[in-house]
C-alpha positions as CSV (number, residue, x, y, z in Angstrom):
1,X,8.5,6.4,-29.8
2,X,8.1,2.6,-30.6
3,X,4.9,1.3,-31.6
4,X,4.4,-2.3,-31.2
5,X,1.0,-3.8,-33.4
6,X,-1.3,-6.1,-31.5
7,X,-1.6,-9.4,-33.2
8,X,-4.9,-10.2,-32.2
9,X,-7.7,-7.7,-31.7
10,X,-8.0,-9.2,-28.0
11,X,-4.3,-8.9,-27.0
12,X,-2.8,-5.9,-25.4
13,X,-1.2,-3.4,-27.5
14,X,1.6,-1.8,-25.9
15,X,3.3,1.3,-27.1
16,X,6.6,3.0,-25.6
17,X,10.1,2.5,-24.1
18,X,10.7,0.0,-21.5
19,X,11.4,1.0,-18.0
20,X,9.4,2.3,-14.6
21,X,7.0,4.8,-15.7
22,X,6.8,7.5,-13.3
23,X,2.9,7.1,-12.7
24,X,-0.2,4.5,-14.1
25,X,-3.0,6.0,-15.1
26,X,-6.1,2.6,-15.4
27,X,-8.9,3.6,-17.7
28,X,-11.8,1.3,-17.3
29,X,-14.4,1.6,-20.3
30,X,-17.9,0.2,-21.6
31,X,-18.8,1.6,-25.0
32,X,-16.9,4.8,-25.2
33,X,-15.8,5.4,-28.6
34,X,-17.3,8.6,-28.5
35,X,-14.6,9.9,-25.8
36,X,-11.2,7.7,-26.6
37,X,-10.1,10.5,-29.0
38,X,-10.6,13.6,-26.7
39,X,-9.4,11.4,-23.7
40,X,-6.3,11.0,-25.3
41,X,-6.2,14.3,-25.7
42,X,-6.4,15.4,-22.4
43,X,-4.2,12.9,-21.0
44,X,-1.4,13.5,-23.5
45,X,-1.7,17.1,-22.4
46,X,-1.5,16.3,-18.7
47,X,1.1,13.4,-18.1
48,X,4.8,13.4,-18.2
49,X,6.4,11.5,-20.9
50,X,7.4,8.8,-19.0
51,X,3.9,7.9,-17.8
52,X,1.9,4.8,-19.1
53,X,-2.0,4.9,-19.7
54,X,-3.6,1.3,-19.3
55,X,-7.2,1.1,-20.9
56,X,-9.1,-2.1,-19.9
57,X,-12.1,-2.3,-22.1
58,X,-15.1,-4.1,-21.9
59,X,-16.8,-2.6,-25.0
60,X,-19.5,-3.9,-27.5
61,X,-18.4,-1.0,-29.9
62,X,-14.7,-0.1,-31.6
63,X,-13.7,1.4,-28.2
64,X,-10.9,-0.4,-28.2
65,X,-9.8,0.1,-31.7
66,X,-10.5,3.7,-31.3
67,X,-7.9,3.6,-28.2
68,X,-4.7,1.7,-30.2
69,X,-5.5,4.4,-33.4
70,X,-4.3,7.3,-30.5
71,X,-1.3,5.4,-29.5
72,X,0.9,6.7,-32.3
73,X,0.4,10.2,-31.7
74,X,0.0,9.7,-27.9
75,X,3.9,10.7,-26.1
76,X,3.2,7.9,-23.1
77,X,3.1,4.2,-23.1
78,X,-0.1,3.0,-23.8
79,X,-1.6,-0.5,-23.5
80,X,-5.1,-1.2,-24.1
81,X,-6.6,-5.0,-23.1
82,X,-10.1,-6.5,-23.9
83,X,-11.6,-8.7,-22.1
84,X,-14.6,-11.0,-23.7
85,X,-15.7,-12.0,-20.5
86,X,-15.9,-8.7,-17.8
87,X,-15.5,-10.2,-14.6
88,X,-16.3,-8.2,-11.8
89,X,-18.0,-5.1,-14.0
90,X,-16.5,-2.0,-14.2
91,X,-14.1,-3.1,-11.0
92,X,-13.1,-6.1,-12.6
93,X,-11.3,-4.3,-15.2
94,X,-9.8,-1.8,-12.9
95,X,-8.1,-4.4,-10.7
96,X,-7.2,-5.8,-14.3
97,X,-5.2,-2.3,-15.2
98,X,-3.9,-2.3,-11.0
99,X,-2.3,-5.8,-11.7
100,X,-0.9,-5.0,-15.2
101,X,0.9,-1.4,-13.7
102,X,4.7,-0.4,-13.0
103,X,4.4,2.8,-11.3
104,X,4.9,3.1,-7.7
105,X,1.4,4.7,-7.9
106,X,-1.5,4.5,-10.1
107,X,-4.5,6.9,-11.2
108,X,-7.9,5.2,-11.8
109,X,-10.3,7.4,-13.8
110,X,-13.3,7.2,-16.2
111,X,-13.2,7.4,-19.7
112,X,-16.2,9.7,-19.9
113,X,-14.2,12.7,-19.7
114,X,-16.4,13.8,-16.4
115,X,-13.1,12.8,-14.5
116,X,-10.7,15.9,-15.3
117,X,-7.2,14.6,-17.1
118,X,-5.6,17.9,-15.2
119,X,-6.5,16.8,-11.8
120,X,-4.1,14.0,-12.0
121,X,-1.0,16.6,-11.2
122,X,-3.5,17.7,-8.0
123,X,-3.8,13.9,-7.1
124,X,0.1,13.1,-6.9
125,X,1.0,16.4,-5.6
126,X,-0.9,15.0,-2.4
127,X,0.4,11.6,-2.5
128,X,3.4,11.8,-0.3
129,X,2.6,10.3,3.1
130,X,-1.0,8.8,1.9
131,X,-2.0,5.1,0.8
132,X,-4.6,6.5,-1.7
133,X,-5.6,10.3,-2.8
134,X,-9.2,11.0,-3.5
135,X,-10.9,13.3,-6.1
136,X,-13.8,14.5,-4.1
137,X,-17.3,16.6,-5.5
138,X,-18.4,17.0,-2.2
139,X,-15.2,18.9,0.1
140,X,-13.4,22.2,-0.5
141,X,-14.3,23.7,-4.0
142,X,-15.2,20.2,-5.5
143,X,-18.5,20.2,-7.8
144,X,-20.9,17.4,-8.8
145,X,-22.7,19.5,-11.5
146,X,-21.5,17.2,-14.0
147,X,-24.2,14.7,-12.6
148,X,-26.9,16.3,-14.2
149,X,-30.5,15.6,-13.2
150,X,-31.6,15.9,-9.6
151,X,-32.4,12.9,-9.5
152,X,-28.8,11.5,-9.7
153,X,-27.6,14.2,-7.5
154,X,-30.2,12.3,-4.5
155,X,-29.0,9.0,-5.6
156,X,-25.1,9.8,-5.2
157,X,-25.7,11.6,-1.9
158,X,-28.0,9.3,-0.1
159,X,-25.5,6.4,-1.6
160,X,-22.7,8.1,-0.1
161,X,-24.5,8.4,3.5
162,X,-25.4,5.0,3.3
163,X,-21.6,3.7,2.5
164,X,-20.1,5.7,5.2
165,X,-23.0,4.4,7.7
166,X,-22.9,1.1,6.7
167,X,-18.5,0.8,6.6
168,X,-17.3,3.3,8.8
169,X,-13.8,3.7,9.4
170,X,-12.1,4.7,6.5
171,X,-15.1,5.3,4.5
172,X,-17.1,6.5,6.8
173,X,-14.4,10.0,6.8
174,X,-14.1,10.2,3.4
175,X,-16.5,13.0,2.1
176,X,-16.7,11.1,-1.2
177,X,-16.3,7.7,-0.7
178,X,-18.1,6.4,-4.0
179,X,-15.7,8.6,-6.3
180,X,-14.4,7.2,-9.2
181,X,-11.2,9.2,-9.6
182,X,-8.3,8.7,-7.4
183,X,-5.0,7.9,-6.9
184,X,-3.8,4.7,-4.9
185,X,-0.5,3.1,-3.5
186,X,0.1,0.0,-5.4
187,X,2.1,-1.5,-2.5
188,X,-0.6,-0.7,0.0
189,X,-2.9,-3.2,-2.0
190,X,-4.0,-6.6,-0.9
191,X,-5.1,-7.4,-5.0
192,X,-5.6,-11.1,-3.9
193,X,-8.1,-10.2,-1.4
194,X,-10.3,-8.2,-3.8
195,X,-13.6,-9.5,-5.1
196,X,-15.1,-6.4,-6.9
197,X,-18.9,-6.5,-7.4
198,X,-19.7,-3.3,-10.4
199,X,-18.5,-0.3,-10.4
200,X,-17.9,1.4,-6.9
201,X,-14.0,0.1,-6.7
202,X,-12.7,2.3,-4.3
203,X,-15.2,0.7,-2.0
204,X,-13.8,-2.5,-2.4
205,X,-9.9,-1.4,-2.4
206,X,-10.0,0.9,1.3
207,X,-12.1,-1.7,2.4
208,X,-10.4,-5.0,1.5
209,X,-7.1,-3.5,1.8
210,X,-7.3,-1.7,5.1
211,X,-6.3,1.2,3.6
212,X,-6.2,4.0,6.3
213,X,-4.2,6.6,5.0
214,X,-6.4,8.9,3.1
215,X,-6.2,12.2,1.5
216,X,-9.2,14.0,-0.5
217,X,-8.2,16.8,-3.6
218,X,-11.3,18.6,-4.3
219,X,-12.4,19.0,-8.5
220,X,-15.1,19.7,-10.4
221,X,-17.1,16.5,-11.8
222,X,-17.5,17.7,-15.7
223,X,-20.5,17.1,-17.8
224,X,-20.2,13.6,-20.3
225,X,-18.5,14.6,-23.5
226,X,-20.2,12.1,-25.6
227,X,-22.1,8.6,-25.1
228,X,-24.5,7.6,-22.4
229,X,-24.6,6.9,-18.8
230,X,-24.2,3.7,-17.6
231,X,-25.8,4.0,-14.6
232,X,-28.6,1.9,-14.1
233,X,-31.6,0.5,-11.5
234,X,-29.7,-2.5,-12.1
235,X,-26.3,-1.1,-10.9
236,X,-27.8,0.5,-8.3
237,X,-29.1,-2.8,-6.7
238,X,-25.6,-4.1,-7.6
239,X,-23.9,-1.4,-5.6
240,X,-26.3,-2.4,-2.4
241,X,-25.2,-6.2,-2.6
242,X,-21.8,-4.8,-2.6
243,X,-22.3,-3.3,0.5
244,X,-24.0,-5.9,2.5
245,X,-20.6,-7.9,1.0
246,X,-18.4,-5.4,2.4
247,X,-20.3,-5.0,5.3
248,X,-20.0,-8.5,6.5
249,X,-16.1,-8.4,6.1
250,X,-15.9,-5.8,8.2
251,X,-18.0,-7.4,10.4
252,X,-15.3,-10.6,10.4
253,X,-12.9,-8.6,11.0
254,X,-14.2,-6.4,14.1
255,X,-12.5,-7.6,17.2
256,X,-12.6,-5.4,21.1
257,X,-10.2,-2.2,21.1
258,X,-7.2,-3.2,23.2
259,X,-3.7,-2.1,22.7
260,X,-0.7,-4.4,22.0
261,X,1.8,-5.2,24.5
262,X,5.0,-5.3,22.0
263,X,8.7,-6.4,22.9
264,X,11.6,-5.5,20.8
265,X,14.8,-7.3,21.0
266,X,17.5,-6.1,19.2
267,X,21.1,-5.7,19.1
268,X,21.1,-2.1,18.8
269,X,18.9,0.7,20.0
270,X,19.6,4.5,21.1
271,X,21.8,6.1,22.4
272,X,23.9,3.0,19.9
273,X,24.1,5.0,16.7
274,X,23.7,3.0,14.1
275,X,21.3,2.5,11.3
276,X,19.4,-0.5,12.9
277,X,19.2,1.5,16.1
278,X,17.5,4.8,13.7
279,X,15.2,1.9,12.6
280,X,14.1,0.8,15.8
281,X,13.5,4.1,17.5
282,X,11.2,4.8,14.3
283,X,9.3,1.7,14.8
284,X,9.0,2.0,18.9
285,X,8.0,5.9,18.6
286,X,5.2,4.7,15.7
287,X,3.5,2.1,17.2
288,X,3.5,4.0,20.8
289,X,1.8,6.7,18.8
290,X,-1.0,4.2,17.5
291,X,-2.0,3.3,20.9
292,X,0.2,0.0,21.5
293,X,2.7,-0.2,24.7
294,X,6.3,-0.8,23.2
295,X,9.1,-1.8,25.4
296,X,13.1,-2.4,24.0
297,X,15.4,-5.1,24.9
298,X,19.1,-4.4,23.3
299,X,22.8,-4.5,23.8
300,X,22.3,-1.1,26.6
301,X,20.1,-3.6,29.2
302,X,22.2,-6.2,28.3
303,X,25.7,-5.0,27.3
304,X,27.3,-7.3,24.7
305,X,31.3,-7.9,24.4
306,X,32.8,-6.5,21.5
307,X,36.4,-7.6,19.8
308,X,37.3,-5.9,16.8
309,X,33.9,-6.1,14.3
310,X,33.2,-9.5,16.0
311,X,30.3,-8.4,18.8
312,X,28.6,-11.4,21.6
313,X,25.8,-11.0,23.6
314,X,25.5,-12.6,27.0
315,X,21.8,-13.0,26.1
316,X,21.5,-17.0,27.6
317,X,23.4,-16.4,30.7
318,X,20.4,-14.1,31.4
319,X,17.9,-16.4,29.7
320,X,15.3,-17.1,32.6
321,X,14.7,-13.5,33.3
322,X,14.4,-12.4,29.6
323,X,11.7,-15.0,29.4
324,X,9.6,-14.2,32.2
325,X,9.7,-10.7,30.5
326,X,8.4,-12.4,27.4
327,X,6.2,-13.8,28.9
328,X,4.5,-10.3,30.1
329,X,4.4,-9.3,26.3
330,X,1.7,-10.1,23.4
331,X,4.2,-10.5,20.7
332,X,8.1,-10.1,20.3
333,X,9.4,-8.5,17.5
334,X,13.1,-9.9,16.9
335,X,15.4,-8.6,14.6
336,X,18.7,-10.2,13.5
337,X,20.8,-11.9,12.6
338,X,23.2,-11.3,15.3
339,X,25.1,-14.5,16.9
340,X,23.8,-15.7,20.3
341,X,21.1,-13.1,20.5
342,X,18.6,-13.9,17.4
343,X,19.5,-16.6,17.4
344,X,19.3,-17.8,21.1
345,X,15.6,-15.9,21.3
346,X,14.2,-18.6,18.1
347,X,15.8,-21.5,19.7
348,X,14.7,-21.1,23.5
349,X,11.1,-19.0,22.4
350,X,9.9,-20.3,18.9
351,X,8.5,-22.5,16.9
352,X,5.1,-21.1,17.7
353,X,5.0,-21.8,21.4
354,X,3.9,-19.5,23.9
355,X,4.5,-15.3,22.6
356,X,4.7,-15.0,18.7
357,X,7.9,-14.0,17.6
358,X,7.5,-11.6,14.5
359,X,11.6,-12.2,13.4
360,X,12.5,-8.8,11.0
361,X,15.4,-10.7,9.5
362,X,18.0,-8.0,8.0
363,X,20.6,-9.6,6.3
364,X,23.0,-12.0,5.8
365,X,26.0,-12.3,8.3
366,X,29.0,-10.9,6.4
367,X,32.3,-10.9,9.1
368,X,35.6,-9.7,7.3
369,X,37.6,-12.5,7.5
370,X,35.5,-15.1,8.7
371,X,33.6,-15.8,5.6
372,X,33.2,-19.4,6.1
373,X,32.3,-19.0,9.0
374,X,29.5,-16.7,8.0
375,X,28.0,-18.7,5.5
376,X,27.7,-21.8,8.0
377,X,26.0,-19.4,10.1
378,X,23.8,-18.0,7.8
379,X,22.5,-21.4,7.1
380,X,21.8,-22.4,10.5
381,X,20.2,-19.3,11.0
382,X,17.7,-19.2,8.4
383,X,16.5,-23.0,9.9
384,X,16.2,-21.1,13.2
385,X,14.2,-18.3,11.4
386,X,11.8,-20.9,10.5
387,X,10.7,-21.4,14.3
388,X,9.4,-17.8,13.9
389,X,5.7,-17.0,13.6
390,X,6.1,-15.0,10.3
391,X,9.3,-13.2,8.6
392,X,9.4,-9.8,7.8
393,X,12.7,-8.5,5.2
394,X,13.3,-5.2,3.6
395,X,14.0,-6.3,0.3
396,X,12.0,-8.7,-2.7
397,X,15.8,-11.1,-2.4
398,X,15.8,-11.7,1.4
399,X,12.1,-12.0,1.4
400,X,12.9,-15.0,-1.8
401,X,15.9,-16.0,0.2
402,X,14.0,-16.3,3.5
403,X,10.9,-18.2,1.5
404,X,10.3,-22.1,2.1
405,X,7.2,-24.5,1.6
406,X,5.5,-25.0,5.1
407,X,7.2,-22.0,6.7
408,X,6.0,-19.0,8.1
409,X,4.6,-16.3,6.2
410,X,7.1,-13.8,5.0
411,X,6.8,-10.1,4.2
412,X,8.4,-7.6,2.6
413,X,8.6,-4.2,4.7
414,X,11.1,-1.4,3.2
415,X,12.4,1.0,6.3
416,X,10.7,4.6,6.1
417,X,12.2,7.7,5.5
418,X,10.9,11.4,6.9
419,X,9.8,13.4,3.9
420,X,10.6,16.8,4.2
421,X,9.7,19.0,1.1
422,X,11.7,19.1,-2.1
423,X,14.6,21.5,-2.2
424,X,14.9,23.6,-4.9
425,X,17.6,22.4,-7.6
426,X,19.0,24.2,-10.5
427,X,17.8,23.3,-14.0
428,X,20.2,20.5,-15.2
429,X,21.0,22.9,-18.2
430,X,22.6,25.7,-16.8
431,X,24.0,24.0,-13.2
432,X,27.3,24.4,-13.2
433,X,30.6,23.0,-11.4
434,X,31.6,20.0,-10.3
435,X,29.4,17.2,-9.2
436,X,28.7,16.9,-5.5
437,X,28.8,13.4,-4.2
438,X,27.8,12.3,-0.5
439,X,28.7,9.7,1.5
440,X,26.9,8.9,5.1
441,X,28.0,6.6,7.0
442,X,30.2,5.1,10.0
443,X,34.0,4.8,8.9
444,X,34.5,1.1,9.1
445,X,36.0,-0.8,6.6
446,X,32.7,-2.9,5.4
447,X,31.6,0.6,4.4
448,X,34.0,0.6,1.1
449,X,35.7,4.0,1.3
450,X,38.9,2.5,0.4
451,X,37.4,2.4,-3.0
452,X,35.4,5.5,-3.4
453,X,38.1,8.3,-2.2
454,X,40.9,6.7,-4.9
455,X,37.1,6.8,-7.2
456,X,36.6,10.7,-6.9
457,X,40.2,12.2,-5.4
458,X,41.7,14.6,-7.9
459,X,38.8,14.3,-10.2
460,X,37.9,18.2,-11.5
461,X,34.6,16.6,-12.0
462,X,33.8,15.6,-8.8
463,X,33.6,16.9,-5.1
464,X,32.9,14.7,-2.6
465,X,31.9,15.1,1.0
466,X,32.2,12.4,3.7
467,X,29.5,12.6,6.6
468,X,30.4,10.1,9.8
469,X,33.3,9.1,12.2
470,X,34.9,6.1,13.2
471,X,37.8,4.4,14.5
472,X,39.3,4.3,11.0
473,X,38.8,8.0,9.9
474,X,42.4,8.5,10.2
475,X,43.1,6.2,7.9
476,X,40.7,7.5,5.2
477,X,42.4,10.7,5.3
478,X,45.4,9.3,4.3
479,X,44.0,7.9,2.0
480,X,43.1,11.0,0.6
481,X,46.0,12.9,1.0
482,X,46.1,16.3,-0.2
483,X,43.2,15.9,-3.0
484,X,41.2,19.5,-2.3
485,X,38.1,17.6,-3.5
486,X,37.9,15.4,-0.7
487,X,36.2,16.6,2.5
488,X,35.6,15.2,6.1
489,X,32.8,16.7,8.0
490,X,32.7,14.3,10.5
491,X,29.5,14.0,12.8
492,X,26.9,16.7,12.2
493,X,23.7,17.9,13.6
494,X,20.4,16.4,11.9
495,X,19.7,19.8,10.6
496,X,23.3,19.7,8.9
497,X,22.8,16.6,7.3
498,X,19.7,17.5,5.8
499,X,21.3,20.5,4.5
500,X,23.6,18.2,2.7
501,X,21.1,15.7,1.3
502,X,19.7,19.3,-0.3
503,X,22.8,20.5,-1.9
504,X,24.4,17.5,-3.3
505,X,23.7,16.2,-6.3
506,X,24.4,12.4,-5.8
507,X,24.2,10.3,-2.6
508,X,26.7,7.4,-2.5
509,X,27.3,3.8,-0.9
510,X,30.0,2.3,-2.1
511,X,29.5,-0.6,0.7
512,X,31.6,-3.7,0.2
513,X,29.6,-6.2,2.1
514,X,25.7,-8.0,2.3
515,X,25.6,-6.9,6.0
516,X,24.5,-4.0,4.2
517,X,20.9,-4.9,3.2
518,X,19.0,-2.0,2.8
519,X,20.8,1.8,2.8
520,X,18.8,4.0,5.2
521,X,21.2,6.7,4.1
522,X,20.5,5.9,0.3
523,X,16.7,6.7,1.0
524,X,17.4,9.7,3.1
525,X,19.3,10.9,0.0
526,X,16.6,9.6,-2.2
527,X,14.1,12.0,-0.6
528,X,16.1,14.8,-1.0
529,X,16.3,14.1,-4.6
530,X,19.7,13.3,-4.5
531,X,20.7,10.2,-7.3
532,X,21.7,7.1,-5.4
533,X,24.9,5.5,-6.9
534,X,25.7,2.2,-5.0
535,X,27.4,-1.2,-5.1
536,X,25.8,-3.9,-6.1
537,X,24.4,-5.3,-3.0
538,X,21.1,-7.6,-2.6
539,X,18.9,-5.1,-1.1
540,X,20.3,-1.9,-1.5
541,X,20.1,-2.1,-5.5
542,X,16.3,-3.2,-4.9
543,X,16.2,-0.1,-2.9
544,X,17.4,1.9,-5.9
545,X,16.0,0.0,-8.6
546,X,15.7,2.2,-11.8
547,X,16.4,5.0,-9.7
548,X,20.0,5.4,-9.9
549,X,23.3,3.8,-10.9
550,X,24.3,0.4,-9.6
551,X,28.2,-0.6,-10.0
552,X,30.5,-3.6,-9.1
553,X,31.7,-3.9,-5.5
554,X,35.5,-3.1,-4.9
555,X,35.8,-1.5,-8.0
556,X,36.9,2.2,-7.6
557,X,37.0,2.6,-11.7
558,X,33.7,2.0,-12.3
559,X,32.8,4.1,-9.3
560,X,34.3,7.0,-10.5
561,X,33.0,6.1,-14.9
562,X,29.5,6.2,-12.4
563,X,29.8,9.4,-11.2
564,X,31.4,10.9,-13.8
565,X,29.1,9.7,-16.1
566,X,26.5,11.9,-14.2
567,X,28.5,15.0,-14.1
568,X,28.5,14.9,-17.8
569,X,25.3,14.1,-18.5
570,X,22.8,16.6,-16.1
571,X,19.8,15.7,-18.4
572,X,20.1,12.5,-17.2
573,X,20.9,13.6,-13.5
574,X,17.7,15.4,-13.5
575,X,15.3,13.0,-14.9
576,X,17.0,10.4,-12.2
577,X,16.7,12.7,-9.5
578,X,13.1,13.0,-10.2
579,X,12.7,9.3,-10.3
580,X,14.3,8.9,-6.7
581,X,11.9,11.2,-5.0
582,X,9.2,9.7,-6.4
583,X,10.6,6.7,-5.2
584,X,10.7,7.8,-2.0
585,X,7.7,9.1,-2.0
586,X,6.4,5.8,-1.4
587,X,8.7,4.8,1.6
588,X,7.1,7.0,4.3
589,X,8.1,6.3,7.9
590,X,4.0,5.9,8.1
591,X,4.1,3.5,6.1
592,X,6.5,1.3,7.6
593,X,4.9,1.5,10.6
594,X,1.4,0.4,9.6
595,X,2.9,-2.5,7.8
596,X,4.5,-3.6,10.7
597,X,1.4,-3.1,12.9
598,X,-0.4,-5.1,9.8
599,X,2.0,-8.1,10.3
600,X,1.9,-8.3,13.9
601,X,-2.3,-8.2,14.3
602,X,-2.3,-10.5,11.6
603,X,0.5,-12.7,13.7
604,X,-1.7,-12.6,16.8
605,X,-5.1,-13.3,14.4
606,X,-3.7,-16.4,13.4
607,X,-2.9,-17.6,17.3
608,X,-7.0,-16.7,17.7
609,X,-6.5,-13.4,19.2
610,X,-7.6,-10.2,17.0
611,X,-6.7,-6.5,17.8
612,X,-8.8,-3.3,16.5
613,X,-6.4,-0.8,15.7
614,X,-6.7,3.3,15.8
615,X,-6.6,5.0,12.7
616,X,-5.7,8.4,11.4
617,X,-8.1,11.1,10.3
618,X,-8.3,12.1,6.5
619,X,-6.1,14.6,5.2
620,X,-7.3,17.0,2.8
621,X,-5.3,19.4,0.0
622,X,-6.0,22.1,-1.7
């Protein structure tokens, strides 16, 4: 453990290795020196290793200084900031801790101790699939003993009815809306547009962020360990002010309940089997679910010509009919680039006249052999793109790359993945054998497998198993010859191929070109808890992230060093298979959806027109 020593008693002090932690855990506190060492405690007992604890203090007493004392015997990265001046109250300082967190998901809890440390495991075990988990006294076997007097029992209650009265939506399901304990997204926060007023933050977060996705864990709210409440007449008329705040933002925002008329143009969509066509489908089926009418235009209505991996679409010699079905559409959702289809559909239908065109811009073109070529294009393109009403990307480095000042609004939307639940795996100690690498894909040459078969073949260490078909299959198993640790399942059933996302150890893309801009398969894997090992791609290693092993392209040694650096080291396998799940716990197919639905109302808000959307009942565990 490294312990770093605040120079100032107002600056952070930060205790721990660098990298991701696998969760955030934001401790808000006002005078509660009485607690800090207990709360440490607790935490340290309930938290992996590789969590981080942020404590934002607004104390008149040694809070603080109580807090960096426990970081040297505390096992987790700890940072603790003062603020002189505590904006915002109690909800100031957690959006403070919210800001300052690198989890994928954070905990937000008292530091009273009346907020259980041990619930946290309940919290995240729920997360999967939800924007924000809630620890609720009032649902299952949850307890608000811990309140003490009557009198604060009536308060809580009728505050609670009055929230869910006053808000709806959301709010208005949750059976404890005013909790203080919970578990949130960080991605699924709008921080920018949050203007906390005291201490009821979860108010402020659901309501300001639109977050819909909501689970409730029940728990029992524990009597104060030490200090004082802090609850007051004068909080109390704070938390009504918040509410007539909130209230009148959702007023703004409440708009009549019809359903969008959506148009997808793309270059592939089923039957086309590709992972752009997967995508699609996932998006069409989504939205149709929420209410909205969704409609597909792609290569099968109008079939493109194809020579070689160099594809055309006759998209303008059918121009005036595809526009009069534009027309007939609220919004078009494009996705390219592909030559004289995106392309055509900006130049004859954008620059924000007549239907918004929401442009989902995958990656760069990347044509073997035409690389020239391809970066012209791409430069063309992305003036083209600018004609869009907003930009939505995949990845942090096409959402950069797509960027530019007076421009439309760009977005960055990662593809979902289906999570199923987490197949059992042996302890890294005692598995045995060689390790079991994946590949998923089509068997074209952009795909790199003329560098990962020489990587693994004849390698005791590894066993690898190739999932996919294509023209150039034959070749590969040349390639491979007679190496017994080579194997070619071709296509398989969906149920096959999750089989083999749960019994491999290692889910590879060895992909040797930017065409590849995200790695569906990779998150598939992911899920699984499978370790992604892939080439160093813009978008794909975003995907992974600390997650995995990223390596050059078109280099089969390092490849094979990769891989073989996990077979030796299962300790490390394990603790990176437990990072990609968690990873992909994030990603859900749900997710991806409501984003999208997110960026095309707010498209059509900022032409004047304004869509209510339906939204899902809460879930609740345990």
């Amino acid at each position: 453990m490294l312990t770093a020593t605040a120079p100032h008693p107002h600056a952070p002090t930060v205790v721990g290795a660098p990298g991701a932690p696998s969760v955030t855990v934001v401790v808000p506190t006002f005078d509660e020196a009485g607690n800090v060492d207990e709360l440490m405690t607790r935490l340290a007992e309930a938290l992996p290793a590789d969590a981080e604890v942020i404590v934002v203090d607004d104390s008149r007493d040694d809070t603080a200084a109580r807090a960096r004392a426990a970081a040297a015997r505390v096992p987790f990265r700890l940072t603790v900031i003062h603020r002189d001046e505590p904006t915002g109250g109690l909800g100031g300082a957690v959006v403070v801790g919210l800001r300052a967190a690198r989890a994928d998901w954070a905990v937000v809890m008292d530091g009273d101790l009346q907020h259980p440390p041990a619930t946290i495991r309940r919290l995240l075990a729920a997360a999967p699939g939800h924007d924000v988990v809630v620890a609720t006294r009032y649902a299952g076997d949850g307890d608000g003993s811990g309140l003490g007097s009557t009198y604060r029992h009536v308060v809580s209650r009728a505050s609670k009815v009055l929230a869910a009265r006053l808000l709806g939506g959301a709010v208005g399901r949750m059976s404890d809306p005013l909790s203080g304990f919970f578990a949130v997204r960080l991605a699924a926060l709008d921080l920018d547009a949050v203007d906390p007023i005291g201490y009821k933050i979860l108010l402020e977060l659901v309501v300001r962020s639109g977050l819909t996705r909501v689970a409730e864990v029940p728990f029992t709210f524990a009597p104060r360990h030490a200090e004082a409440s802090k609850s007051t007449a004068k909080e109390g008329l704070r938390f009504l002010r918040h509410l007539r705040v909130l209230r009148r933002a959702e007023v703004a925002t409440t708009v009549d309940a019809d359903a969008m008329r959506i148009l997808v143009v793309t270059s592939e969509a089923p039957p086309i089997v590709s992972g752009i066509s997967r995508c699609v489908e996932r998006l069409t089926v989504g939205l149709r679910e929420r209410g909205h009418t969704v409609d597909v235009l792609s290569s099968v209505d109008i079939p493109r010509l194809v020579l070689g991996e160099y594809r055309f679409s006759p998209l303008i010699a059918h121009w005036r009919r595809v526009s009069r079905m534009i027309a007939g559409y609220d919004v078009v959702n494009l996705h390219g680039p592909v030559p004289t289809m995106s392309d055509v559909v900006l130049l004859l239908a954008g620059a924000r006249r007549g239907v918004p065109i929401v442009y989902t811009h995958h990656s760069a073109l990347a044509v073997r052999g035409a690389e020239t070529l391809s970066t012209v294009y791409n430069r063309l393109h992305r003036v083209l793109a600018g004609r869009a009403d907003r930009i939505l990307t995949t990845s942090r480095y096409y959402a950069d790359e797509q960027g530019r000042a007076g421009g439309p609004p760009v977005e960055v939307v990662p593809w979902g993945v289906d999570l199923r639940p987490l197949p059992a795996r042996p302890r890294a100690a005692s598995s045995a054998g060689p390790l079991k690498v994946l590949f998923v894909g089509q068997m074209r040459p952009y795909k790199g497998l003329e560098w990962l078969i020489p990587a693994v073949a004849g390698r005791a260490d590894l066993a690898l198993t190739l999932i996919g078909d294509g023209a150039h299959r034959a070749d590969y198993e040349r390639l491979a010859g007679t190496s017994d640790n080579v194997l070619f399942l071709g296509r398989v059933s969906d149920d096959d191929l999750h089989r083999a996302y749960d019994t491999h150890d290692v889910v590879v893309l060895p992909s040797v070109t930017q065409a590849e801009a995200f790695g569906l398969v990779v998150l598939e894997g992911m899920a699984a808890g499978c370790v992604p090992v892939v080439s160093d791609l813009p978008g794909v290693r975003d995907l992974v992230d600390t997650t995995g092993v990223v390596v050059p392209t078109r280099d089969a040694d390092a490849l094979g060093a990769a891989l073989s650096g996990l077979a030796a080291d299962r300790t490390r396998l394990g603790v990176l298979s437990r990072r990609a799940r968690r990873r992909a716990e994030g990603l859900g197919w749900d997710a991806c959806v409501e984003r999208y639905e997110a960026a095309v109302t707010a498209t059509l808000r900022a032409r004047g027109r304004v869509l209510r959307t339906a939204v899902p009942t809460i879930r609740r565990a345990g």
